[in-house]
KEDREN-83341 format. One line per field, with one value per atom (N, C-alpha, C, CB): x, z, y; residue in three letters. Coordinates in pm, whole numbers. Glycine has a CB too. Example, Ala and Ser with C-alpha at 12.3 -4.5 7.8 and 13.67 -1.06 7.14 Angstrom:
2
X	c(1319 1230 1320 1131 1285 1367 1290 1408)
Z	c(780 780 780 905 708 714 787 572)
Y	c(-569 -450 -330 -447 -225 -106 3 -60)
r	c(ala ala ala ala ser ser ser ser)
***
This chain:
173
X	c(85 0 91 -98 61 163 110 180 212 192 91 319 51 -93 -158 -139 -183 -287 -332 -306 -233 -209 -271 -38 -202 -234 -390 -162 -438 -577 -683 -607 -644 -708 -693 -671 -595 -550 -692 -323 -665 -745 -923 -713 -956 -1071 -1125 -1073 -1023 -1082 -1066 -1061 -978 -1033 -1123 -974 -1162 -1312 -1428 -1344 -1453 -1528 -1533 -1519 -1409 -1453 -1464 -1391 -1396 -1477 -1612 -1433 -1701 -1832 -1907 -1854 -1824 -1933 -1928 -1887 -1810 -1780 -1885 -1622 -1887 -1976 -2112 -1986 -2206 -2307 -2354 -2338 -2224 -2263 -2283 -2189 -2167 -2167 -2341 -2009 -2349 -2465 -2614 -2479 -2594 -2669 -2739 -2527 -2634 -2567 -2639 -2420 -2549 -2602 -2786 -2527 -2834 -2962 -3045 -3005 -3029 -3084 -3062 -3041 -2982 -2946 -2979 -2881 -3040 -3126 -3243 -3139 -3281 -3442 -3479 -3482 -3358 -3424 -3430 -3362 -3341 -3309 -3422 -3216 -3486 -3596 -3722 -3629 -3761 -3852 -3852 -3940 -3751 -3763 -3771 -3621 -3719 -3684 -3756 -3558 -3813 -3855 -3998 -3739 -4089 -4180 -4180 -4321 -4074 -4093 -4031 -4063 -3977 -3888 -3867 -3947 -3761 -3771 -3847 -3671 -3943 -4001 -3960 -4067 -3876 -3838 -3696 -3817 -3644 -3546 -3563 -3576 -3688 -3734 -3677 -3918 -3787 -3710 -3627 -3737 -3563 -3415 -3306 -3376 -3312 -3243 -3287 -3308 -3372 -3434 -3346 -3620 -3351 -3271 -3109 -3278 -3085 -2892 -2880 -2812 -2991 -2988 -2957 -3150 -3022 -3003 -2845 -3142 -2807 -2703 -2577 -2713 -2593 -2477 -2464 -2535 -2552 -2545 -2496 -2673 -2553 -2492 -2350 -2606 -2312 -2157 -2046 -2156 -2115 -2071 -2057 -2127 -2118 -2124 -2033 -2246 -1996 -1920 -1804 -1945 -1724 -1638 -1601 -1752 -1684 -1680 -1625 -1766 -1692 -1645 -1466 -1770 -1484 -1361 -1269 -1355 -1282 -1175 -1142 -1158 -1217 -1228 -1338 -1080 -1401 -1451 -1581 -1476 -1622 -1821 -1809 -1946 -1994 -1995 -1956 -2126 -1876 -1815 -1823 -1623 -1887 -1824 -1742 -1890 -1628 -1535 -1468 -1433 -1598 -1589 -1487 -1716 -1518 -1389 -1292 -1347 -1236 -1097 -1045 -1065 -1113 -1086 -1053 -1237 -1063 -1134 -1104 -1294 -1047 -1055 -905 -1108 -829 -695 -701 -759 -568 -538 -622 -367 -582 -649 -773 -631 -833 -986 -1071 -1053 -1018 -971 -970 -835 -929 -906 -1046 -707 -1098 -1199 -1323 -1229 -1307 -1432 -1503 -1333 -1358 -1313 -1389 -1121 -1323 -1384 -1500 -1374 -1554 -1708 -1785 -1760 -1761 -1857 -1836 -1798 -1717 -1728 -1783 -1593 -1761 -1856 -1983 -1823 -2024 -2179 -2267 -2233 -2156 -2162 -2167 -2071 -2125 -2107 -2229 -2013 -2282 -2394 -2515 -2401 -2531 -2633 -2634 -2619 -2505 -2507 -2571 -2402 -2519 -2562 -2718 -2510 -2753 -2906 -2984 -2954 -2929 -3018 -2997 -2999 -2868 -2853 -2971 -2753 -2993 -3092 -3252 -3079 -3264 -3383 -3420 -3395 -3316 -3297 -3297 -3153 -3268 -3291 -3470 -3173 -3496 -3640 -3705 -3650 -3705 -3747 -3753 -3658 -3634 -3578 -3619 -3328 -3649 -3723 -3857 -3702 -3932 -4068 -4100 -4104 -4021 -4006 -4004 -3849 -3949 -3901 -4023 -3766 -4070 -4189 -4297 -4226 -4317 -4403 -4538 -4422 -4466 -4515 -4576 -4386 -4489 -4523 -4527 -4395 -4599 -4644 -4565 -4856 -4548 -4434 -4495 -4281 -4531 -4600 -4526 -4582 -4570 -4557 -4401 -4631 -4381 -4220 -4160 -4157 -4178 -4006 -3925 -4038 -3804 -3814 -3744 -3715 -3693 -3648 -3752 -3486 -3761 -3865 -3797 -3949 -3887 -3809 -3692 -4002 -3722 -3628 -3458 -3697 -3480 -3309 -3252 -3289 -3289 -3245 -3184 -3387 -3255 -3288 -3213 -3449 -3129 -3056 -2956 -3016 -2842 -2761 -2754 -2777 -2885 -2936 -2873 -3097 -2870 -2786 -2683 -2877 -2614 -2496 -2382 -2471 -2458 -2380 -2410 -2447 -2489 -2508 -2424 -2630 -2424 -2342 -2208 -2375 -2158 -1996 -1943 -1901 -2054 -1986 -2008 -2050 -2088 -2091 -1943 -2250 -1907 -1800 -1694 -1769 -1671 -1567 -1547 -1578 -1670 -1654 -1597 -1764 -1616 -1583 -1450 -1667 -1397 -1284 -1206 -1243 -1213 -1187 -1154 -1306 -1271 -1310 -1166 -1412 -1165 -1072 -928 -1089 -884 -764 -736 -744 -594 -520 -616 -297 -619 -672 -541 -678 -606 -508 -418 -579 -524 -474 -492 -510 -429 -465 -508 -267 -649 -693 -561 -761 -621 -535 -538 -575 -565 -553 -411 -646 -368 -323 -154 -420 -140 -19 -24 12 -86 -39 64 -148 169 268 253 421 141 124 52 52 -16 -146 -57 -276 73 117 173 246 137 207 329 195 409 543 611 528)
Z	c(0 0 0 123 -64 -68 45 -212 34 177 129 234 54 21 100 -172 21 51 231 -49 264 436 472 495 429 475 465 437 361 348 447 144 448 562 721 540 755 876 834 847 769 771 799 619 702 702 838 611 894 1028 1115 1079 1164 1214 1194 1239 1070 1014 1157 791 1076 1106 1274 1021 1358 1495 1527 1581 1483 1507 1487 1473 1401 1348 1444 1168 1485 1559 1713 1565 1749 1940 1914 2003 1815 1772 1825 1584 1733 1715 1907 1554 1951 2079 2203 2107 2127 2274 2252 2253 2099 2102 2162 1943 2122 2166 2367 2133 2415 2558 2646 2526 2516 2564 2544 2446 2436 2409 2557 2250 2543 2633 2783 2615 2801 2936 2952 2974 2843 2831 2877 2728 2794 2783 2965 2671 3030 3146 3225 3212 3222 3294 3330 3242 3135 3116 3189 2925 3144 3231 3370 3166 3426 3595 3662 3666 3637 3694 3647 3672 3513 3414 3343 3316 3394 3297 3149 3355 3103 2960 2930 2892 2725 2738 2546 2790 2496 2352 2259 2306 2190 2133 2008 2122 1971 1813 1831 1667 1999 2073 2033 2249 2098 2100 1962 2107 1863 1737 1694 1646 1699 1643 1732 1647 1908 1991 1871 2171 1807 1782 1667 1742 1580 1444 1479 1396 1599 1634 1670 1791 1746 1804 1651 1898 1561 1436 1348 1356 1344 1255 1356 1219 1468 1610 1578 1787 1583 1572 1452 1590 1342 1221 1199 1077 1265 1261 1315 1329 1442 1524 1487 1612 1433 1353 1255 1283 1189 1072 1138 895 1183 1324 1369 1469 1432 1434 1344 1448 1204 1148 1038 1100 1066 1050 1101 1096 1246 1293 1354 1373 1333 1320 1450 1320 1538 1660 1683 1676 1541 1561 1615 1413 1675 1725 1642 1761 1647 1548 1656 1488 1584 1624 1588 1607 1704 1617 1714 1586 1753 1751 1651 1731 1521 1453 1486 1342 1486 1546 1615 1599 1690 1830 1766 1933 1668 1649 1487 1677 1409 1254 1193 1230 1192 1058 1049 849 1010 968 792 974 730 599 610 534 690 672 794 706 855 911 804 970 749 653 531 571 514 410 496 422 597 719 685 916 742 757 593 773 492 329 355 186 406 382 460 430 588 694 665 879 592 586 442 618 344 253 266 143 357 354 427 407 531 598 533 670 360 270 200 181 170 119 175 54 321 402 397 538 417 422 321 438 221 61 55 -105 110 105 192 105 311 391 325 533 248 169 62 107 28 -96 -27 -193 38 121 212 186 247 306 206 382 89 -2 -87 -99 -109 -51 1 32 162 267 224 387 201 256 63 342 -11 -177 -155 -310 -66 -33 43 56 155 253 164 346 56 -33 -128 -100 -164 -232 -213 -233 -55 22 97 -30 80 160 281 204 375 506 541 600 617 632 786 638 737 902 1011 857 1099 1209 1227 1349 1328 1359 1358 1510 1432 1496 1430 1579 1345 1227 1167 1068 1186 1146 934 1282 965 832 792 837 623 619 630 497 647 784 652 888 575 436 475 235 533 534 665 531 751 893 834 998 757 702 604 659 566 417 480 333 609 675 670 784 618 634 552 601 419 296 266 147 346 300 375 312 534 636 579 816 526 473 348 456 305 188 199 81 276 320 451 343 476 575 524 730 419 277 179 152 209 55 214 -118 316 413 431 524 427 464 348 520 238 74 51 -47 105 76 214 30 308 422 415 501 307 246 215 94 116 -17 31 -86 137 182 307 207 309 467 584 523 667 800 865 921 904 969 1114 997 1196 1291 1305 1387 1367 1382 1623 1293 1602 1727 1843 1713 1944 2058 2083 2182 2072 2067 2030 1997 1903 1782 1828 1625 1934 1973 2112 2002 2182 2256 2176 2284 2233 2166 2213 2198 2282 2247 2146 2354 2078 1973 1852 2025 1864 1738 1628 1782 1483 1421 1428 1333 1387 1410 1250 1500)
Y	c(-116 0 124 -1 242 345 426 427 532 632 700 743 778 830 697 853 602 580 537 488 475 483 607 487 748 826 833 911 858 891 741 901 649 573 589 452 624 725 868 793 939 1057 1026 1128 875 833 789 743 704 685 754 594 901 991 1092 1022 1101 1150 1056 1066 931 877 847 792 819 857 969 819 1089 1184 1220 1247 1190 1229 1122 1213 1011 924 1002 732 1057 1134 1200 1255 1283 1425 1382 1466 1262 1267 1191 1193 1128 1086 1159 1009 1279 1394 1451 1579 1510 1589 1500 1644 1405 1279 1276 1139 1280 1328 1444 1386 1545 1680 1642 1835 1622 1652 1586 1580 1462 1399 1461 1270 1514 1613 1659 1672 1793 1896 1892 1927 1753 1724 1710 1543 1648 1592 1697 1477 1806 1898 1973 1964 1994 2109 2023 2159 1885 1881 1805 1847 1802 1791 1934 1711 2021 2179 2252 2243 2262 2346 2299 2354 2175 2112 2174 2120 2181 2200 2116 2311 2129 2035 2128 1831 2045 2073 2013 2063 2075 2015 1917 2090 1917 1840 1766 1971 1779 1717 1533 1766 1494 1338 1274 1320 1353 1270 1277 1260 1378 1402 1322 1571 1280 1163 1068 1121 1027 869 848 845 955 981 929 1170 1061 1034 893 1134 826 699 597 668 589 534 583 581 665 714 659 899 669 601 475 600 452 293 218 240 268 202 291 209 361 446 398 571 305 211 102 200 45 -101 -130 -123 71 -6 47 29 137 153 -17 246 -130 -242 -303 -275 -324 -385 -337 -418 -217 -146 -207 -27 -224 -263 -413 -174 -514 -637 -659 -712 -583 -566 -656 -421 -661 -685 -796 -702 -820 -979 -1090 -1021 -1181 -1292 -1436 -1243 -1506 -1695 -1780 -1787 -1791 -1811 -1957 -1657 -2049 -2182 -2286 -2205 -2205 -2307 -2312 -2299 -2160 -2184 -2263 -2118 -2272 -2418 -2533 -2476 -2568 -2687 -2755 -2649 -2691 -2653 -2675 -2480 -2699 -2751 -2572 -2888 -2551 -2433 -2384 -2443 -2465 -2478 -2463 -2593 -2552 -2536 -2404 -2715 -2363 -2248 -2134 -2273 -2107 -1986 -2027 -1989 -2143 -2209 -2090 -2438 -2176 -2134 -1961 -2129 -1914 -1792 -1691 -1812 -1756 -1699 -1690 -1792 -1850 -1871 -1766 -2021 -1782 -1699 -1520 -1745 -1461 -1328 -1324 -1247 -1416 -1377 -1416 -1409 -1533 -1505 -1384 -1621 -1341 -1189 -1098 -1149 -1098 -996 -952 -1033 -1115 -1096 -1084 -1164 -1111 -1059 -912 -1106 -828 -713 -620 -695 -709 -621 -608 -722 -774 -769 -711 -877 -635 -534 -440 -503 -368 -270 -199 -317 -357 -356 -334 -523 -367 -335 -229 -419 -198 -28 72 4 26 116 137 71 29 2 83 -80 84 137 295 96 340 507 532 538 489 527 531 406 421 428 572 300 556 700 834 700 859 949 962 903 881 881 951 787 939 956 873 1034 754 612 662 497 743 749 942 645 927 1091 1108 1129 1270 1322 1414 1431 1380 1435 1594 1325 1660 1808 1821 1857 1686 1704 1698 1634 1596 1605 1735 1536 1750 1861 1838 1966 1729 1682 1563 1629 1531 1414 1303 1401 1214 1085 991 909 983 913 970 1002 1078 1137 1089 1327 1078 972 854 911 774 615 648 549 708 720 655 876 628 586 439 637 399 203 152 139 227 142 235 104 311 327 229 470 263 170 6 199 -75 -180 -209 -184 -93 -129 -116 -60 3 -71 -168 49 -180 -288 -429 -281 -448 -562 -546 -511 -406 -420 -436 -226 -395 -451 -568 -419 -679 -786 -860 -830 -831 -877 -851 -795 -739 -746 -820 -605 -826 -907 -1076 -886 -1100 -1242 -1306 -1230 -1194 -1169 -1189 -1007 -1118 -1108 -1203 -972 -1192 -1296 -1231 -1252 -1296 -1251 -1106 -1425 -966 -902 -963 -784 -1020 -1094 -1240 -1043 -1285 -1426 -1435 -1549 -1496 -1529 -1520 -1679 -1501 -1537 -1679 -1468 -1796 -1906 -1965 -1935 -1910 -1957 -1893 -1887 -1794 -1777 -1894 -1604 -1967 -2087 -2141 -2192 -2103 -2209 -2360 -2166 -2401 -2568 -2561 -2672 -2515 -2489 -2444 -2353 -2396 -2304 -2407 -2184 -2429 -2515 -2543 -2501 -2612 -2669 -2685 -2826)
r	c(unk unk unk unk unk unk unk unk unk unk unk unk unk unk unk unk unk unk unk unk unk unk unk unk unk unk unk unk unk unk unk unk unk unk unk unk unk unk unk unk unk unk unk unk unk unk unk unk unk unk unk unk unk unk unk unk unk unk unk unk unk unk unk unk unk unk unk unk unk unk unk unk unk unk unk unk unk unk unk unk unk unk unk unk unk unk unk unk unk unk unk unk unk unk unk unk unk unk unk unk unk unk unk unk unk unk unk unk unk unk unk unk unk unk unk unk unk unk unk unk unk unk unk unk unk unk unk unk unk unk unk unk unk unk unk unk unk unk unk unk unk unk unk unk unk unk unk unk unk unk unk unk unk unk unk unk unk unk unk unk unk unk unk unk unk unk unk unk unk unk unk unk unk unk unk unk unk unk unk unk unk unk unk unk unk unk unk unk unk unk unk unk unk unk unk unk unk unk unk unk unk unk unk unk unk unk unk unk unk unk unk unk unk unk unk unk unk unk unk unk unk unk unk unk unk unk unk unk unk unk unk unk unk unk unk unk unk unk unk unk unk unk unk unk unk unk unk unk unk unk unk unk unk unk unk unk unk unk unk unk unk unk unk unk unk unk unk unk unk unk unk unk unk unk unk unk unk unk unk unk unk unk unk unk unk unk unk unk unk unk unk unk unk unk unk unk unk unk unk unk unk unk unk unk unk unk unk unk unk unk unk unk unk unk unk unk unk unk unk unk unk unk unk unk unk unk unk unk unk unk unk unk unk unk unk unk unk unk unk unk unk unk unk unk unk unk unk unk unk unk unk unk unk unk unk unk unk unk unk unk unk unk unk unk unk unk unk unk unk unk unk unk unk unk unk unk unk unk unk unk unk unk unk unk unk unk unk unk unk unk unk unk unk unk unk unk unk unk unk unk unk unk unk unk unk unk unk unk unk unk unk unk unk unk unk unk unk unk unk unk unk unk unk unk unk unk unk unk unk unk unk unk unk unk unk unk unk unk unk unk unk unk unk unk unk unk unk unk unk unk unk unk unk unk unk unk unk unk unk unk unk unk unk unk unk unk unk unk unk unk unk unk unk unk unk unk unk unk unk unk unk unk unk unk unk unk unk unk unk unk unk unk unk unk unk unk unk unk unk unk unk unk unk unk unk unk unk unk unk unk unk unk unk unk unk unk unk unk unk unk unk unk unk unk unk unk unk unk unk unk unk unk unk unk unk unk unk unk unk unk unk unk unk unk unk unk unk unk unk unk unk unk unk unk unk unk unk unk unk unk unk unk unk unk unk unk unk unk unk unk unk unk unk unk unk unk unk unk unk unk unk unk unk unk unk unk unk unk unk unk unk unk unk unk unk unk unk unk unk unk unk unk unk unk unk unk unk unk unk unk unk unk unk unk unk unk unk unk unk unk unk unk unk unk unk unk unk unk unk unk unk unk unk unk unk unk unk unk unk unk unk unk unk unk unk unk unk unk unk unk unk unk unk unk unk unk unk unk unk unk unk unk unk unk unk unk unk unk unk unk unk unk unk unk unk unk unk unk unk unk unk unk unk unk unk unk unk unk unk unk unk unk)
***
């Protein structure tokens, strides 16, 4: 890989944890607010609720691919235990590309969803202050690269190898 490009993946993933601190602090703050205004204050913000529900959705799939960025997400990894080195790495192809193509296929269906939304499938109460399709635009982007992460993941050597696999009674010979 050249230094550009290092570099610009360095730049990408401090983009991206930054924009995820961002949306968690404001997240934080909001919800702080809200409680503040109505324990002390019976008021509260009005267009606060949905817009938490929105940050709550964009966090999460920001997080997920943050996860899968960095090898983090939930994984079963029973074979290892248990599996030939060879068939180990078979395993390994299989389960992140069938992970690839699950992904793609919520992609494809989130896109679905947030075109129906856009259409005007579903109608937006007082509160929204944006129409609800632009929250949900996050479903198939985050679906769709954490489908092209796992594909290329497939594709390539494992970055690490398990903690198992350094037991030097366990380590090949």
């Amino acid at each position: 890989m050249t230094f550009a490009a290092q570099r610009g993946l360095v730049w990408l993933r401090r983009f991206e944890n930054g924009l995820l601190a961002l949306l968690v602090l404001i997240l934080v703050g909001l919800a702080s607010a809200q409680i503040v205004l109505r324990d002390f204050f019976q008021t509260g913000i009005a267009w606060a609720d949905p817009l938490m529900r929105d940050l709550v959705l964009w966090t999460g799939m920001l997080g997920a691919l943050a996860a899968v960025r960095d090898d983090r997400h939930i994984a079963l990894d029973l074979a290892d235990r248990f599996l030939a080195p060879h068939a180990r790495r078979i395993a390994r192809r299989v389960t992140l590309g069938f992970t690839s193509v699950l992904c793609a296929a919520m992609c494809w269906y989130s896109c679905k969803l947030v075109y129906l939304d856009f259409a005007g499938a579903t109608a937006t109460n007082g509160m929204r202050i944006v129409p609800a399709w632009v929250p949900e635009a996050i479903l198939p982007v985050g679906f769709g690269l954490m489908a092209l992460r796992f594909a290329l993941r497939a594709a390539s050597p494992p970055a690490h190898t398990p903690a198992l696999l350094h037991d030097p009674a366990t380590a090949p010979k």
